[in-house]
Gaussian input, Z-matrix of N, CA and C with variables (Angstrom, degrees):
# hf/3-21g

backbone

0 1
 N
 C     1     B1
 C     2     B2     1     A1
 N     3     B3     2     A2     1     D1
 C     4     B4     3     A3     2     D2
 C     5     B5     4     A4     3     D3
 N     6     B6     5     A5     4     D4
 C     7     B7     6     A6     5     D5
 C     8     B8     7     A7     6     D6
 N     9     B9     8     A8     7     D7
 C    10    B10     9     A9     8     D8
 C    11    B11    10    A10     9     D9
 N    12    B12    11    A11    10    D10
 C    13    B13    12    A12    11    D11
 C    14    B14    13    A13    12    D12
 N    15    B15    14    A14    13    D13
 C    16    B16    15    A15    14    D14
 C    17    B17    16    A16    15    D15
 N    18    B18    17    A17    16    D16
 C    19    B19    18    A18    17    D17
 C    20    B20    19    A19    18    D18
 N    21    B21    20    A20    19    D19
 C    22    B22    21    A21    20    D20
 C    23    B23    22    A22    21    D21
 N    24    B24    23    A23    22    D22
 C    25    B25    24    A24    23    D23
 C    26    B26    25    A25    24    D24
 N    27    B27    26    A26    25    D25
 C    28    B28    27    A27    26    D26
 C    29    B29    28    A28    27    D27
 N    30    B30    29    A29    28    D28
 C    31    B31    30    A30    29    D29
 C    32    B32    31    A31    30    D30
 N    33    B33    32    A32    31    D31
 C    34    B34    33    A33    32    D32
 C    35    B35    34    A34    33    D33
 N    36    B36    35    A35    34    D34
 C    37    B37    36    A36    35    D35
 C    38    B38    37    A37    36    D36
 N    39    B39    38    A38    37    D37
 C    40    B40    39    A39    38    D38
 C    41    B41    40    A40    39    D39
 N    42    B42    41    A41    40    D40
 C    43    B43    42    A42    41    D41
 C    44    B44    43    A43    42    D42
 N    45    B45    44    A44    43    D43
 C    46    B46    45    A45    44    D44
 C    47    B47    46    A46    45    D45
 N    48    B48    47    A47    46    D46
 C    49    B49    48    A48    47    D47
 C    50    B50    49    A49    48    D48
 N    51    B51    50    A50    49    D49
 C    52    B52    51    A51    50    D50
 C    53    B53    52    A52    51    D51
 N    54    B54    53    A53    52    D52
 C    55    B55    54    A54    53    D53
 C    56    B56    55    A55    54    D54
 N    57    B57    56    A56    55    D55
 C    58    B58    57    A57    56    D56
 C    59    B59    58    A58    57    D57
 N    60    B60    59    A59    58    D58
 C    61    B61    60    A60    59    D59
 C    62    B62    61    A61    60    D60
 N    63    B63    62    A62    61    D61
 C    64    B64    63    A63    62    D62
 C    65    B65    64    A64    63    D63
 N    66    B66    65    A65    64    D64
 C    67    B67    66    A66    65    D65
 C    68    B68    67    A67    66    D66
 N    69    B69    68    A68    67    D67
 C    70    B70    69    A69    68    D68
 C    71    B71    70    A70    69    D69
 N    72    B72    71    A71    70    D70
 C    73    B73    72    A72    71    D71
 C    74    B74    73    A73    72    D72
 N    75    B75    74    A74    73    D73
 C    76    B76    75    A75    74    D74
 C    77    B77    76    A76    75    D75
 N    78    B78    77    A77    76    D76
 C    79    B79    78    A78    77    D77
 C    80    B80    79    A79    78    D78
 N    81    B81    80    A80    79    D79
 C    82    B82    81    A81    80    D80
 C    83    B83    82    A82    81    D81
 N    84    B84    83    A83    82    D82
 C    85    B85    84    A84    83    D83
 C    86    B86    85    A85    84    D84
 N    87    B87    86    A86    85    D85
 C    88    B88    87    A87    86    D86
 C    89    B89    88    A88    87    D87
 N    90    B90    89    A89    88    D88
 C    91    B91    90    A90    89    D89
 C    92    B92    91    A91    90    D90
 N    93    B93    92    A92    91    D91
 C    94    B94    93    A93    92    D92
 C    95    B95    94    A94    93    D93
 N    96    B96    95    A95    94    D94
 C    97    B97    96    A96    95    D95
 C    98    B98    97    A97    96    D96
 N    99    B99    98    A98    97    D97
 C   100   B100    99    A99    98    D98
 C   101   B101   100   A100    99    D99
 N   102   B102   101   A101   100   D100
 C   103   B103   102   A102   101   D101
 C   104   B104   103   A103   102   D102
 N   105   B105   104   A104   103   D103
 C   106   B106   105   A105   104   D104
 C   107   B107   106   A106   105   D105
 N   108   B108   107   A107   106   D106
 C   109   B109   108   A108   107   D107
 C   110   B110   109   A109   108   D108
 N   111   B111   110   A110   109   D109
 C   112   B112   111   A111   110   D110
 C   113   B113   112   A112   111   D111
 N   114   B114   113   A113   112   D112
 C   115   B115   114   A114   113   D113
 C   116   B116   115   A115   114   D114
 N   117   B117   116   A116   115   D115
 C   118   B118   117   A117   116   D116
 C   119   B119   118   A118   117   D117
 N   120   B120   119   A119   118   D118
 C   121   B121   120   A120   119   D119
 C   122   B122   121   A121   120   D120
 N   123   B123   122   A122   121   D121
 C   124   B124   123   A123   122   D122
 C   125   B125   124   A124   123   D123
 N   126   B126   125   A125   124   D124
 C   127   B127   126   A126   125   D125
 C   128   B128   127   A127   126   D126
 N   129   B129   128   A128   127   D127
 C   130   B130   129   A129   128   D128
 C   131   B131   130   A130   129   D129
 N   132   B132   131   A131   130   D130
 C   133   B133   132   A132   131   D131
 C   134   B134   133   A133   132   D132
 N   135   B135   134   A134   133   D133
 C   136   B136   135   A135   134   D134
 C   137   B137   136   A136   135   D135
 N   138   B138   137   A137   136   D136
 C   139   B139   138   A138   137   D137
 C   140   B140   139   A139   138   D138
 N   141   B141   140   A140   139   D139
 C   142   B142   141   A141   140   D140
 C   143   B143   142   A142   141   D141
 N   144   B144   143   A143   142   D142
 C   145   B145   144   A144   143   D143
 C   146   B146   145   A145   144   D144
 N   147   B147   146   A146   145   D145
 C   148   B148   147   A147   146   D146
 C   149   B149   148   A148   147   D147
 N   150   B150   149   A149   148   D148
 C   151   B151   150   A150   149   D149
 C   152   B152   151   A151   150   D150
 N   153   B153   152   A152   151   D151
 C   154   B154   153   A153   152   D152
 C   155   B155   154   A154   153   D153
 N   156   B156   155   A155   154   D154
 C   157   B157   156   A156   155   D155
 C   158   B158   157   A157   156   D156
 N   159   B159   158   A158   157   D157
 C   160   B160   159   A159   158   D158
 C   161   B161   160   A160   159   D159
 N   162   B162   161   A161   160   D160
 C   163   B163   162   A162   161   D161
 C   164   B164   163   A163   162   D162
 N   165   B165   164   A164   163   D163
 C   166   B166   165   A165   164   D164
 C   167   B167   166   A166   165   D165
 N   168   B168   167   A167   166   D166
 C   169   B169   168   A168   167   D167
 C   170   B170   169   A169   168   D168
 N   171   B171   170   A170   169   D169
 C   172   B172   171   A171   170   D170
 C   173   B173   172   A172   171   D171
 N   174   B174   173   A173   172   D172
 C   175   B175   174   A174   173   D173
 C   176   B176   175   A175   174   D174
 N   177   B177   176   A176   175   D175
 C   178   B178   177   A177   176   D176
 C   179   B179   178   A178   177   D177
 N   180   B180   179   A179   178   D178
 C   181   B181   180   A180   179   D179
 C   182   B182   181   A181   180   D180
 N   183   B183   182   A182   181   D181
 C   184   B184   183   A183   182   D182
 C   185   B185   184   A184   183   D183
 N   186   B186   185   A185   184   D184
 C   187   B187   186   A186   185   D185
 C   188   B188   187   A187   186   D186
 N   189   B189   188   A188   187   D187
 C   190   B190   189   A189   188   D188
 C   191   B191   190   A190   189   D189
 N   192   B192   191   A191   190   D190
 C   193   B193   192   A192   191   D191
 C   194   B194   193   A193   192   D192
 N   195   B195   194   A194   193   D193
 C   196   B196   195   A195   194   D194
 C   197   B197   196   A196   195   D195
 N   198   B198   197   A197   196   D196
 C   199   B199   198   A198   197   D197
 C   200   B200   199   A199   198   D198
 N   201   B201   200   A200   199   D199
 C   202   B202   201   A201   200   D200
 C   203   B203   202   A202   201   D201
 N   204   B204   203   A203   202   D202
 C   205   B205   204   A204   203   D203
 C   206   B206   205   A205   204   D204
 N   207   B207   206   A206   205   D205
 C   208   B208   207   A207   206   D206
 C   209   B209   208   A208   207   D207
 N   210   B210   209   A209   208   D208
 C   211   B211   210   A210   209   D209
 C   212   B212   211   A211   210   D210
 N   213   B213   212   A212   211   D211
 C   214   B214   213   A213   212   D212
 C   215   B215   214   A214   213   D213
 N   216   B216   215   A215   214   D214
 C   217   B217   216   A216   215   D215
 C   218   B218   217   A217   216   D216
 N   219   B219   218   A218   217   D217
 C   220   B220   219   A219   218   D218
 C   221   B221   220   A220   219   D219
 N   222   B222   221   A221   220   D220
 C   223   B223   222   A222   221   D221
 C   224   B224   223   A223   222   D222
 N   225   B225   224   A224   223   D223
 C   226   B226   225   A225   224   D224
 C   227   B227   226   A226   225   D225
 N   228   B228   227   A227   226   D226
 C   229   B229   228   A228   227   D227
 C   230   B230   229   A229   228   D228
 N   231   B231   230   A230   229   D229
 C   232   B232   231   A231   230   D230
 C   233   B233   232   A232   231   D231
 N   234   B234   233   A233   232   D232
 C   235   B235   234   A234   233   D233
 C   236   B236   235   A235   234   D234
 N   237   B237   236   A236   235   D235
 C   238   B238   237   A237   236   D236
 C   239   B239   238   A238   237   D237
 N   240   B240   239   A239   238   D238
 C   241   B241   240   A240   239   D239
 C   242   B242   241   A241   240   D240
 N   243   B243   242   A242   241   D241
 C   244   B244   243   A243   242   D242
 C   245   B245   244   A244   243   D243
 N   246   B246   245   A245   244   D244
 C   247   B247   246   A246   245   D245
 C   248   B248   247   A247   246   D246
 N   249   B249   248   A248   247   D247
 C   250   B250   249   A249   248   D248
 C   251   B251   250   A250   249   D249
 N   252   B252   251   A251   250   D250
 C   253   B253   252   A252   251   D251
 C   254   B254   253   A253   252   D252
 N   255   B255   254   A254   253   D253
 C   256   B256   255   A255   254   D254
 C   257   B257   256   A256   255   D255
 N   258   B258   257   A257   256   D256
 C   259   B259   258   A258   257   D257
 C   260   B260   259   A259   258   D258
 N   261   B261   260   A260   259   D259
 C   262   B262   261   A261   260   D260
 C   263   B263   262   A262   261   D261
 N   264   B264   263   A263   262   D262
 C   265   B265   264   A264   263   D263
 C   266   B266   265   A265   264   D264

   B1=1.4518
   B2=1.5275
   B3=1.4321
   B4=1.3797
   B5=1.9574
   B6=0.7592
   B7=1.3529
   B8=1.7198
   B9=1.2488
   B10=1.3734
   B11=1.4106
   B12=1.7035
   B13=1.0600
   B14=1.1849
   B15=1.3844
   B16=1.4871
   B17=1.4218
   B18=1.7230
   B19=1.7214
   B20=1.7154
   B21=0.8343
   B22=1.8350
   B23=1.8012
   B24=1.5200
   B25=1.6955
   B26=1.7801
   B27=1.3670
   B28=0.7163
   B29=2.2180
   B30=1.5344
   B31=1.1804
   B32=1.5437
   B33=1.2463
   B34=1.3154
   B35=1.8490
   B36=1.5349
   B37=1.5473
   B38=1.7407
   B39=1.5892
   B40=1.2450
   B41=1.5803
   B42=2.0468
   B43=1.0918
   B44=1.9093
   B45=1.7418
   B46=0.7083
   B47=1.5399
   B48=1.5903
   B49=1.4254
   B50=1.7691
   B51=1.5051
   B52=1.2402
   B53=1.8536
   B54=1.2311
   B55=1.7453
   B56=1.5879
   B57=1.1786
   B58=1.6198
   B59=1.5954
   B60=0.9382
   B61=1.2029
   B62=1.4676
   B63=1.3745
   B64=1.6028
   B65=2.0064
   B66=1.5396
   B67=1.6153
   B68=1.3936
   B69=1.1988
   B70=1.4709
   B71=1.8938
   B72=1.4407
   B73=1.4430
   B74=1.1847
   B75=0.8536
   B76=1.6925
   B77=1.5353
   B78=1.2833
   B79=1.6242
   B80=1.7100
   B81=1.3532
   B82=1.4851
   B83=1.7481
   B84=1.2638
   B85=1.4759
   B86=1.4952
   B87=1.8705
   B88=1.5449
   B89=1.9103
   B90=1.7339
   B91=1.6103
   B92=1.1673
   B93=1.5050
   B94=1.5524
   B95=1.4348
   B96=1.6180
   B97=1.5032
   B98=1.5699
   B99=1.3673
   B100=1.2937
   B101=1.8258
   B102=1.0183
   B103=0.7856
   B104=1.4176
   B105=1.4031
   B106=1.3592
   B107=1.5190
   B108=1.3364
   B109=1.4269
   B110=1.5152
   B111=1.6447
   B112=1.1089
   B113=1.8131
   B114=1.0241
   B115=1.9074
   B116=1.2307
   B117=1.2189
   B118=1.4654
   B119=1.5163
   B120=1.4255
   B121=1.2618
   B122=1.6290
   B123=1.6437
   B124=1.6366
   B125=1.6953
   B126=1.1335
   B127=1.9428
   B128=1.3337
   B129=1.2697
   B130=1.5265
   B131=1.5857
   B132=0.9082
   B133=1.9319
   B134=1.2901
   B135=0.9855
   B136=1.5880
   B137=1.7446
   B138=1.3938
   B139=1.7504
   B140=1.4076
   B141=1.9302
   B142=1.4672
   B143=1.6969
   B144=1.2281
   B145=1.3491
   B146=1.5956
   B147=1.0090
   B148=1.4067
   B149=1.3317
   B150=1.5420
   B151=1.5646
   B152=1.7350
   B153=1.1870
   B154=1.5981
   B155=1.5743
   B156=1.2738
   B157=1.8689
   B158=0.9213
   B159=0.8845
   B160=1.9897
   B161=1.8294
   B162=1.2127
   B163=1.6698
   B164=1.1971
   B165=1.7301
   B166=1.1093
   B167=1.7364
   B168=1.5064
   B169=1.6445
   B170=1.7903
   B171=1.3430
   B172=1.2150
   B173=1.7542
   B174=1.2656
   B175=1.2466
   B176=1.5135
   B177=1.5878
   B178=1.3860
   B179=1.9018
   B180=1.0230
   B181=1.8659
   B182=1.1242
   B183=1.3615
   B184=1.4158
   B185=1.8342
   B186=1.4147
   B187=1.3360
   B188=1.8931
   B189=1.1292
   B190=1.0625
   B191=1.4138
   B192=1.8095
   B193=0.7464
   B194=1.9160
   B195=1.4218
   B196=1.8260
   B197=1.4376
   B198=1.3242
   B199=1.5629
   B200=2.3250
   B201=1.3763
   B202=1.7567
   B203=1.9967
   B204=1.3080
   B205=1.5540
   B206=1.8646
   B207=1.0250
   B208=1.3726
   B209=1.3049
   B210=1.2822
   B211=1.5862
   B212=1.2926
   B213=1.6330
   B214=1.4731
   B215=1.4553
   B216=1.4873
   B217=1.7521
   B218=1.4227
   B219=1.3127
   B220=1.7358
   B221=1.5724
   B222=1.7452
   B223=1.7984
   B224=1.9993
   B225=1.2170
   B226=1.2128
   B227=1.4933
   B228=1.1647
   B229=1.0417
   B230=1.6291
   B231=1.3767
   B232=1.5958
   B233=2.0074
   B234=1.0909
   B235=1.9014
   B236=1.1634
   B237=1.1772
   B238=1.5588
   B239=1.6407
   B240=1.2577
   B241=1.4440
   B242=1.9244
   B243=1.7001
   B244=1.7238
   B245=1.5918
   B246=1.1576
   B247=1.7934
   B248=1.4085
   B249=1.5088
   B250=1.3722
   B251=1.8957
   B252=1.3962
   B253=1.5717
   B254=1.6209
   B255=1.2194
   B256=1.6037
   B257=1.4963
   B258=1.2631
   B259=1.2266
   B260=1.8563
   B261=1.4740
   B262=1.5158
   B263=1.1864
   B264=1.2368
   B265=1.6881
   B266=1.3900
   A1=107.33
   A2=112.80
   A3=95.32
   A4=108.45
   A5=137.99
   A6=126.03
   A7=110.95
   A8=122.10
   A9=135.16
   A10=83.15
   A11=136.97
   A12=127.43
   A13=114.90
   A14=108.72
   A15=112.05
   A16=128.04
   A17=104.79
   A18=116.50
   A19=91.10
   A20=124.56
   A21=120.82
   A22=102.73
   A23=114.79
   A24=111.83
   A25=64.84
   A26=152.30
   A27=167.93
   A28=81.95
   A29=105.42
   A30=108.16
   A31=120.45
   A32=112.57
   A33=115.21
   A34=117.63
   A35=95.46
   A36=108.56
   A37=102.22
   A38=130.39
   A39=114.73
   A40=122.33
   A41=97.12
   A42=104.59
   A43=89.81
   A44=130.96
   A45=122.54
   A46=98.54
   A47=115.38
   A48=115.92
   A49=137.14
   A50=95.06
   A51=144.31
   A52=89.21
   A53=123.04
   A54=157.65
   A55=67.40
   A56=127.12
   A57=128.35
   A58=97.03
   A59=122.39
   A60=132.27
   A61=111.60
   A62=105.27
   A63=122.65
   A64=104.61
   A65=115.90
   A66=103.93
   A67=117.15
   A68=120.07
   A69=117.49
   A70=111.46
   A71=103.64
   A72=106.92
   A73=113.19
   A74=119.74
   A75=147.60
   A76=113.10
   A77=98.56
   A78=128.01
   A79=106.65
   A80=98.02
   A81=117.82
   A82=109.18
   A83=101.37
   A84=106.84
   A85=123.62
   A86=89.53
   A87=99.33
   A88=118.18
   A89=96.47
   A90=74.62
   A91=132.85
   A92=118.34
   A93=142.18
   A94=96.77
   A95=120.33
   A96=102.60
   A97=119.88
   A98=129.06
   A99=128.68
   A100=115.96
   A101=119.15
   A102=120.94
   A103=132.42
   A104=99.43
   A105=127.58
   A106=90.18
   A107=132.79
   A108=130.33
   A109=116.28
   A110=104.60
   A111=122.47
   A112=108.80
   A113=105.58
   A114=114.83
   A115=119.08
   A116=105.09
   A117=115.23
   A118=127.92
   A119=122.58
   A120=148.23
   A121=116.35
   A122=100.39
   A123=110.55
   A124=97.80
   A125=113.18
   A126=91.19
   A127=96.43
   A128=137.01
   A129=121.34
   A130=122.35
   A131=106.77
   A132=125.13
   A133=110.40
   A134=138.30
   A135=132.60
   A136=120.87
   A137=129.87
   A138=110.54
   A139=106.95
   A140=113.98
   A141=85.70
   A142=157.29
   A143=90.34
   A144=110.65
   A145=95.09
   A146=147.66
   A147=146.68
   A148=138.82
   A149=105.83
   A150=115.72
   A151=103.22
   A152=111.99
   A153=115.24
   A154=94.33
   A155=101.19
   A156=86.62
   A157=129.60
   A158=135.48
   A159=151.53
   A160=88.19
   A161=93.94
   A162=95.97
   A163=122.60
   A164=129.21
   A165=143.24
   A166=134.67
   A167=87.64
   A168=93.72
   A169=116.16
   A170=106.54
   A171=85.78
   A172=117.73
   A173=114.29
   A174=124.85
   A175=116.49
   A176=112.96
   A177=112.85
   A178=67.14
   A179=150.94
   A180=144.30
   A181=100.92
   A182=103.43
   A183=92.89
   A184=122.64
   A185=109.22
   A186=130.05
   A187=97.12
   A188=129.19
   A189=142.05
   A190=123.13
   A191=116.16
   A192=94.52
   A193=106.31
   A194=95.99
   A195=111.86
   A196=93.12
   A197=126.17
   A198=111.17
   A199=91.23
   A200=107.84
   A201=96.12
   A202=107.07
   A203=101.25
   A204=95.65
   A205=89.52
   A206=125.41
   A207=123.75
   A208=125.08
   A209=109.52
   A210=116.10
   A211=107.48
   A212=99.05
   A213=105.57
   A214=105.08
   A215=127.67
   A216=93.19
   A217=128.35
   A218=98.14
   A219=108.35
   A220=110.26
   A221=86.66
   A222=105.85
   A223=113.51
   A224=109.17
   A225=123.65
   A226=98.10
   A227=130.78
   A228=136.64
   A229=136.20
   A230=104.06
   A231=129.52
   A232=109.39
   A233=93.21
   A234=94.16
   A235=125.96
   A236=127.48
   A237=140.32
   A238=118.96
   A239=100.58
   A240=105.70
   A241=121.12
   A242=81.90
   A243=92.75
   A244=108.46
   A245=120.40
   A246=145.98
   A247=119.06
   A248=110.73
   A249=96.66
   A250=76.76
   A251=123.98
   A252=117.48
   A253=113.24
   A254=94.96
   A255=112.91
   A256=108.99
   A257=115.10
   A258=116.46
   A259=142.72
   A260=77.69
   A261=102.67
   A262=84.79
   A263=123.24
   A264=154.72
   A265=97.45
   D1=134.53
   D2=-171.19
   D3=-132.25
   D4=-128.10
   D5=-177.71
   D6=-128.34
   D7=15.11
   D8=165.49
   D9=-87.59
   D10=-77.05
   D11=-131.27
   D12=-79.00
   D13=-26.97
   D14=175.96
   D15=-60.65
   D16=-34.30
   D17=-178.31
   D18=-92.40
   D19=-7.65
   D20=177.66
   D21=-79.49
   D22=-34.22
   D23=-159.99
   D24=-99.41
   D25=-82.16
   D26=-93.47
   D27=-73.34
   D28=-73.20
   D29=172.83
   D30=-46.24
   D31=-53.40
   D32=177.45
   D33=-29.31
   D34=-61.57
   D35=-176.90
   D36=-63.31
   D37=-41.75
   D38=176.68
   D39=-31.39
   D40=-54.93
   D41=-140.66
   D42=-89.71
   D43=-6.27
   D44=-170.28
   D45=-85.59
   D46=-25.13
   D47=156.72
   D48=-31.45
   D49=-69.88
   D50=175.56
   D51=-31.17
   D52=-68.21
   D53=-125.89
   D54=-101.19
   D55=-94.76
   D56=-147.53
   D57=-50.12
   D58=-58.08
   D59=-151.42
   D60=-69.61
   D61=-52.21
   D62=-171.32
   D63=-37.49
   D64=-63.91
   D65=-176.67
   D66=-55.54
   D67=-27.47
   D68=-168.45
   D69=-88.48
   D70=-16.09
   D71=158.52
   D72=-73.85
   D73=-68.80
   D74=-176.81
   D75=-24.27
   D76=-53.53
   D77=174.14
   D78=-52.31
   D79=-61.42
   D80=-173.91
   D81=-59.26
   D82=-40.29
   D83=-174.87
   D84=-59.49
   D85=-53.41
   D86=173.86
   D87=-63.91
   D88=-29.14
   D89=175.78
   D90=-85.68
   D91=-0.54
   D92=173.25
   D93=-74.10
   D94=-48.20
   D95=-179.35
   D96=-79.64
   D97=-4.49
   D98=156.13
   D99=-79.14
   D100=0.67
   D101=169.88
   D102=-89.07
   D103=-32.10
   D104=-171.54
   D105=-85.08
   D106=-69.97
   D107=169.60
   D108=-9.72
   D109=-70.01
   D110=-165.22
   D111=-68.04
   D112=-20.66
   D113=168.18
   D114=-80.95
   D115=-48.53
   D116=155.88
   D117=-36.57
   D118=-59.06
   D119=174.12
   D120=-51.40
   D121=-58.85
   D122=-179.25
   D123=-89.94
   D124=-21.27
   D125=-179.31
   D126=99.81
   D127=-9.15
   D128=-172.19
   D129=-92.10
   D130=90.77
   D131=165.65
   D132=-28.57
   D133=-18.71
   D134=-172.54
   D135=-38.17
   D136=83.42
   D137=-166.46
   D138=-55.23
   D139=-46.11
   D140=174.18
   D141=-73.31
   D142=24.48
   D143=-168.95
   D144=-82.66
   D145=-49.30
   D146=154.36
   D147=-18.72
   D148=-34.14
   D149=-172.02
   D150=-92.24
   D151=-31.52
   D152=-176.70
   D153=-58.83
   D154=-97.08
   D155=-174.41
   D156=-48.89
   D157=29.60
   D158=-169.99
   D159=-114.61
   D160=-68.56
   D161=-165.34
   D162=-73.60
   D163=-17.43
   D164=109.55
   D165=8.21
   D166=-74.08
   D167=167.41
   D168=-95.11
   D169=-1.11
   D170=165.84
   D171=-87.15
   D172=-23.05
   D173=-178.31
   D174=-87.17
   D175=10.28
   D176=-159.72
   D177=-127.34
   D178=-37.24
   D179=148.26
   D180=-32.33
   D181=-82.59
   D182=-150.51
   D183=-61.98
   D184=-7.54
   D185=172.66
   D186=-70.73
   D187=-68.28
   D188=160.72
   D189=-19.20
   D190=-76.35
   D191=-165.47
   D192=-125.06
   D193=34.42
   D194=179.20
   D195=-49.54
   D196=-77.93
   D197=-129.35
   D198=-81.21
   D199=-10.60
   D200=160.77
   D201=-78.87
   D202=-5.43
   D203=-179.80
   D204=-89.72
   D205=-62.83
   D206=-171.42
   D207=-62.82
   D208=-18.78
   D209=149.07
   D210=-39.51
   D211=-93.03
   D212=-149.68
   D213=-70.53
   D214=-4.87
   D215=158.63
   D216=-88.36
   D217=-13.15
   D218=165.67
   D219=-37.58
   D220=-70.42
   D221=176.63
   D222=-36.04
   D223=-63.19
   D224=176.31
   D225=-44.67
   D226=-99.85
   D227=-173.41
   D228=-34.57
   D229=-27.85
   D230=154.97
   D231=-62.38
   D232=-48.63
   D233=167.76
   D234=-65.69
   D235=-61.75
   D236=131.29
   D237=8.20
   D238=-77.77
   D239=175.64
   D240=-61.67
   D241=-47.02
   D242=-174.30
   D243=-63.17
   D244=-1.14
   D245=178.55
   D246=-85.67
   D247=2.85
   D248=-141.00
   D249=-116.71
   D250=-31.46
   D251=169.26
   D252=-36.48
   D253=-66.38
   D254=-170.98
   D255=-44.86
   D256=-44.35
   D257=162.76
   D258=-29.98
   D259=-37.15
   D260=-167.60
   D261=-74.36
   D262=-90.78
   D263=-107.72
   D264=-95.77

């Protein structure tokens, strides 16, 4: 194992991070910022008014886009392992 391969899987997993993760933030973000708009607009302070549609769209992602999230860490993780001979030998 040498120090290419390690910062090579090393990136890999960031960006396989990056990929899973990114819609289900993304999701969350925009509905926190309509939210904030919409508090903004009427004047109403309420903090918990934020977390409902938050948790909402996060569960309306991961409904969406789970089984492209469980793909590609399958995939990832299937490479990973199948990586691990070469290693040895």
């Amino acid at each position: 194992m040498n120090q290419e391969y390690v910062l090579g899987l090393a990136r890999e997993a960031l960006i396989t991070v990056l990929m899973v993760g990114g819609p289900v933030l993304a999701l969350s973000l925009l509905a926190g910022l309509a939210v904030s708009v919409f508090q903004a607009t009427t004047q109403i302070n309420e903090q918990t008014l934020v977390f409902v549609p938050k948790i909402i769209a996060v569960l309306l992602a991961v409904v969406f886009f789970g089984p492209w999230m469980i793909t590609t860490l399958v995939t990832f993780t299937v490479r990973l392992w199948q990586g691990i001979p070469g290693l040895i030998g």
